[in-house]
Backbone as CSV, one residue per row, in Angstrom:
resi,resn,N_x,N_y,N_z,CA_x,CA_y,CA_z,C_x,C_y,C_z
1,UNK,10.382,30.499,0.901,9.187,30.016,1.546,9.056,28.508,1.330
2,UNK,9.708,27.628,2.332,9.565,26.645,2.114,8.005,26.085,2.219
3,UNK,7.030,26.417,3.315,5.577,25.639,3.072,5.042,25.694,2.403
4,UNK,5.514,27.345,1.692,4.619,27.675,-0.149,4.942,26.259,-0.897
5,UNK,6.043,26.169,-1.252,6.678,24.606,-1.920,6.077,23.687,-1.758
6,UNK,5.832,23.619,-0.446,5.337,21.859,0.358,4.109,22.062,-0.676
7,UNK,3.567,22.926,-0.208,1.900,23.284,-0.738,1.485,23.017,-2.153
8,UNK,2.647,23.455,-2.900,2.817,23.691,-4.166,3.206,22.368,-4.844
9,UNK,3.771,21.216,-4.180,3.954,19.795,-4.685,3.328,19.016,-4.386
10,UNK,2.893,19.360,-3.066,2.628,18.085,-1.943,0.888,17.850,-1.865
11,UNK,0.346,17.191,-1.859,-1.366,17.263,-1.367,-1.641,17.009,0.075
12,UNK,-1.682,18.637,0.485,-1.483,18.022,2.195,-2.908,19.535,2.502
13,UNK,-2.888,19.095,3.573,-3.573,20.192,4.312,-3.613,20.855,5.447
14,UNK,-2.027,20.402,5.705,-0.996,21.347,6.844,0.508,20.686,6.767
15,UNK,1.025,21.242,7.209,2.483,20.624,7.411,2.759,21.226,8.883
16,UNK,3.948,20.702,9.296,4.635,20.705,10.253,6.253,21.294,9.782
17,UNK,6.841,22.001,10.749,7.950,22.312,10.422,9.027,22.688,11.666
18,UNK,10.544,22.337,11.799,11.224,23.337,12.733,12.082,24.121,11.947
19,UNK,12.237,24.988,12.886,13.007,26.024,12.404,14.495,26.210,13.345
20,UNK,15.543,25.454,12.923,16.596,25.787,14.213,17.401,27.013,13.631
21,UNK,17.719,27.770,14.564,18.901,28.449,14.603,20.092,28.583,15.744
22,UNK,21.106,28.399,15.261,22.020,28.380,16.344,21.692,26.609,17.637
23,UNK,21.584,27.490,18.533,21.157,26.501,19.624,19.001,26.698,19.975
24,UNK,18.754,27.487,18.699,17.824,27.945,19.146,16.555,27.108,18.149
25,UNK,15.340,26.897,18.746,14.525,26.055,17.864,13.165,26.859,17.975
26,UNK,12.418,26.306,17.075,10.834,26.906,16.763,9.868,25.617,16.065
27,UNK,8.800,25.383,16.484,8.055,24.812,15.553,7.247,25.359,15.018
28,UNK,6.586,25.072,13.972,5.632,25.581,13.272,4.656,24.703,12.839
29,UNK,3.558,25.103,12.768,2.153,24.332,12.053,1.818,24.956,10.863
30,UNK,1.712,24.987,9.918,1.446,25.630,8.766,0.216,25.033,8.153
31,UNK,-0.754,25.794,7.872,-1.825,25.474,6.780,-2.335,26.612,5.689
32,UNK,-2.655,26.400,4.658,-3.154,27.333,3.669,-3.607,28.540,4.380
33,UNK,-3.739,29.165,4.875,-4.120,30.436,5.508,-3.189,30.770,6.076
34,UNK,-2.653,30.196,7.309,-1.869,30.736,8.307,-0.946,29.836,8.599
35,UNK,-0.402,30.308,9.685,1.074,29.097,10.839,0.692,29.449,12.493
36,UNK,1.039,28.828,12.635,0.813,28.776,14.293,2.719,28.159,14.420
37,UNK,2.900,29.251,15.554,4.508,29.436,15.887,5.039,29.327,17.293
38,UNK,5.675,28.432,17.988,6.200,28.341,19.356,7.072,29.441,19.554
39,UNK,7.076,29.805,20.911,8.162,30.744,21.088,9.192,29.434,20.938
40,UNK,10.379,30.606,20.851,12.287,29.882,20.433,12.336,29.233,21.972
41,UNK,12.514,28.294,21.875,13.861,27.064,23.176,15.180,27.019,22.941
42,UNK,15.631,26.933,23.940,17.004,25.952,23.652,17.270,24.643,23.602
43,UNK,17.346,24.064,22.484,17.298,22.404,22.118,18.388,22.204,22.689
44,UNK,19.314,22.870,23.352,20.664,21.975,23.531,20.322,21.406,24.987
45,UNK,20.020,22.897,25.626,19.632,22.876,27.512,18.295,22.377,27.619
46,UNK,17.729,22.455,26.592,15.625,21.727,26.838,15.597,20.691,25.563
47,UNK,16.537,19.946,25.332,16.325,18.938,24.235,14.996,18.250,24.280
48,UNK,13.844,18.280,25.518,13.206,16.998,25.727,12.215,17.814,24.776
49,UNK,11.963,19.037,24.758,10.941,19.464,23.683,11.242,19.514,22.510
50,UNK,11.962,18.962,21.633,12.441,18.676,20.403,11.985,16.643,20.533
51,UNK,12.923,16.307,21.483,12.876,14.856,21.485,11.254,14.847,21.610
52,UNK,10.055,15.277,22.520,8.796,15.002,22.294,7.798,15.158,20.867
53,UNK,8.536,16.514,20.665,7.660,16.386,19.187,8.338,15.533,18.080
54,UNK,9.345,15.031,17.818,9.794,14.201,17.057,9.311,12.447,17.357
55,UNK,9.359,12.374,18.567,8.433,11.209,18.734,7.259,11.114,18.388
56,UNK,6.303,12.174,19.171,5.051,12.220,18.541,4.824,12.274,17.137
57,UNK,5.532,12.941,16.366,5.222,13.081,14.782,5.722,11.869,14.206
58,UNK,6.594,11.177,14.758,6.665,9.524,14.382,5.719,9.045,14.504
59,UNK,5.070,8.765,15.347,3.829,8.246,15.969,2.115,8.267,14.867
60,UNK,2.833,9.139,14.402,1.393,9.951,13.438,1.411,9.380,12.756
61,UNK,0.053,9.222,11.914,-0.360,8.184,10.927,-0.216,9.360,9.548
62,UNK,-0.416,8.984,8.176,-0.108,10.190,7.145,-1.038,11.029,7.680
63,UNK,-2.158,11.155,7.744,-3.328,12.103,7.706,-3.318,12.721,8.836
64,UNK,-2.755,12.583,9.804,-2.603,13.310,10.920,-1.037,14.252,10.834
65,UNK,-0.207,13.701,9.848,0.945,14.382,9.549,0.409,15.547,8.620
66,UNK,-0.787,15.410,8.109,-1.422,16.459,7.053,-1.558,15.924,5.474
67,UNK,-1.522,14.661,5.397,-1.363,14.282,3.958,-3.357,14.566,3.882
68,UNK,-3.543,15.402,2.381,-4.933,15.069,2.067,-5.405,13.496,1.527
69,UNK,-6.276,12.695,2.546,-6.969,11.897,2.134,-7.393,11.982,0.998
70,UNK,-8.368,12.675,0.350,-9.566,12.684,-0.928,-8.606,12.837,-1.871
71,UNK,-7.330,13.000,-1.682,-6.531,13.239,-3.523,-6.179,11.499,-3.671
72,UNK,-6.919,11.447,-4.610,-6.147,9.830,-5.510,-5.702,10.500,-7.022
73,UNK,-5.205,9.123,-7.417,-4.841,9.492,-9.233,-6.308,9.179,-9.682
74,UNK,-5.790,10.075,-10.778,-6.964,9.523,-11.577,-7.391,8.395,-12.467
75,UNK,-8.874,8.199,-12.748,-8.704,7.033,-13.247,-7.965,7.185,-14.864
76,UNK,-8.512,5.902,-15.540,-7.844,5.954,-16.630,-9.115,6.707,-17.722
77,UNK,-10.189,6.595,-17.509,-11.179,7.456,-18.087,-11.042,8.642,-17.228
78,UNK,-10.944,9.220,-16.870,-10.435,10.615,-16.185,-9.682,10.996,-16.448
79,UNK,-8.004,10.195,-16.846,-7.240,10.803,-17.752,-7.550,10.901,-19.027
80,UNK,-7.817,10.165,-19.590,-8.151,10.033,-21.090,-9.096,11.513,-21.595
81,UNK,-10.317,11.497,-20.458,-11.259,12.568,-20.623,-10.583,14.012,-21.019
82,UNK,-9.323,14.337,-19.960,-8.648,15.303,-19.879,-7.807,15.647,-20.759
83,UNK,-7.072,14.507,-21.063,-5.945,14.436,-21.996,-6.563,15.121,-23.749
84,UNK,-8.099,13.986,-23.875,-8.733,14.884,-25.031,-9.273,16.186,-24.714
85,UNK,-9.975,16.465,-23.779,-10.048,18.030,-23.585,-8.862,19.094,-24.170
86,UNK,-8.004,19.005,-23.750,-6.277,19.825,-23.606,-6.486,19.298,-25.225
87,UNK,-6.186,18.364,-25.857,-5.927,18.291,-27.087,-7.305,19.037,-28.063
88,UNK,-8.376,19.143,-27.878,-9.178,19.371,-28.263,-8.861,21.063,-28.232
89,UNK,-8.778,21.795,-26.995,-8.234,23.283,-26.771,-7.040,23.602,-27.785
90,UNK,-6.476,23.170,-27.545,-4.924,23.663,-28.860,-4.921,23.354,-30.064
């Protein structure tokens, strides 16, 4: 399960994905709940629907690629806070 992964490293709040097989392609939208799935093309004989969404997803700014805005690092009193918490627990 690769979007479990994405999900699992990444701070996003969808991803994008293809799926080729053979001569055969799929996209996918993935977010914490669900995916939204194209029927299969042929990228070899219908390349222009591969070439469009690869442009467009160039085109995209992070947050429209799915990166979550609201995650920053934390500060340095936010770490510190935490860091003694955890030490304080053990």
């Amino acid at each position: 399960m690769y979007a479990q992964e994405q999900f699992a490293h990444q701070h996003c709040g969808f991803l994008f994905q293809i799926l080729i097989c053979g001569s055969k392609a799929r996209f996918f939208r993935w977010d914490r709940s669900s995916a939204l799935v194209t029927q299969a093309f042929d990228y070899v004989k219908e390349p222009r629907y591969l070439l469009e969404f690869l442009l467009g997803y160039m085109r995209l700014g992070e947050v429209e690629r799915g990166l979550d805005p609201s995650v920053r690092l934390a500060t340095t009193l936010e770490s510190d806070t935490f860091r003694k918490a955890v030490e304080e627990f053990i």
